[in-house]
C-alpha positions in Angstrom: 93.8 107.0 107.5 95.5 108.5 104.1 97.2 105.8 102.1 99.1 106.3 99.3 100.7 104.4 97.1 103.6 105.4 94.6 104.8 104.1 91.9 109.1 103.6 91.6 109.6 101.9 88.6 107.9 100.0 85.6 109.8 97.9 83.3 107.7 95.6 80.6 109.3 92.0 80.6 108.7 89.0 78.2 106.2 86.6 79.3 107.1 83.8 81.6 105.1 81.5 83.6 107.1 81.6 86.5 107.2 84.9 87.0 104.6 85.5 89.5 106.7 83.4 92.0 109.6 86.2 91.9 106.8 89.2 92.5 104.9 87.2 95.2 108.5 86.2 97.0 109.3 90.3 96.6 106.1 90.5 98.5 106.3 88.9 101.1 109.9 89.7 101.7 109.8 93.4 101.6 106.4 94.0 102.3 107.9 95.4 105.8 110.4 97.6 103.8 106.8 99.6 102.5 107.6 98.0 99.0 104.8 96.0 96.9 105.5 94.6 93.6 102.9 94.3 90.4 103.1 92.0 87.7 100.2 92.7 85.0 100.0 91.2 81.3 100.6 94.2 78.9 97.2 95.2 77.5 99.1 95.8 74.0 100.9 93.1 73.6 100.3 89.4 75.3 103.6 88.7 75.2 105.0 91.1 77.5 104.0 91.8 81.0 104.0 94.7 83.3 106.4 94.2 86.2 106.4 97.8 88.9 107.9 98.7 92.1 105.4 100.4 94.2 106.3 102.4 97.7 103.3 102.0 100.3 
């Protein structure tokens, strides 16, 4: 089975606790849709994070 994975879009956002909820709800939502959602901290700047839109 070949899976890939691309990525849609990346967008750096400022840091909020929260923010995980929105990416996990995206999840679970549109995981049916063959969407997936990232949220990493930015490795540059602690501040920030990493939020992408990733087609399965």
């Amino acid at each position: 089975m070949d899976s890939k994975i691309e990525t849609l879009a990346t967008v750096k956002v400022n840091r909020h606790d929260d923010t995980y909820k929105i990416v996990d709800l995206l999840n679970r939502t549109l995981k049916t849709e063959g969407l997936m959602f990232g949220l990493a901290l930015d490795e540059k700047d602690k501040e920030q994070m990493v939020f992408t839109i990733y087609r399965t």
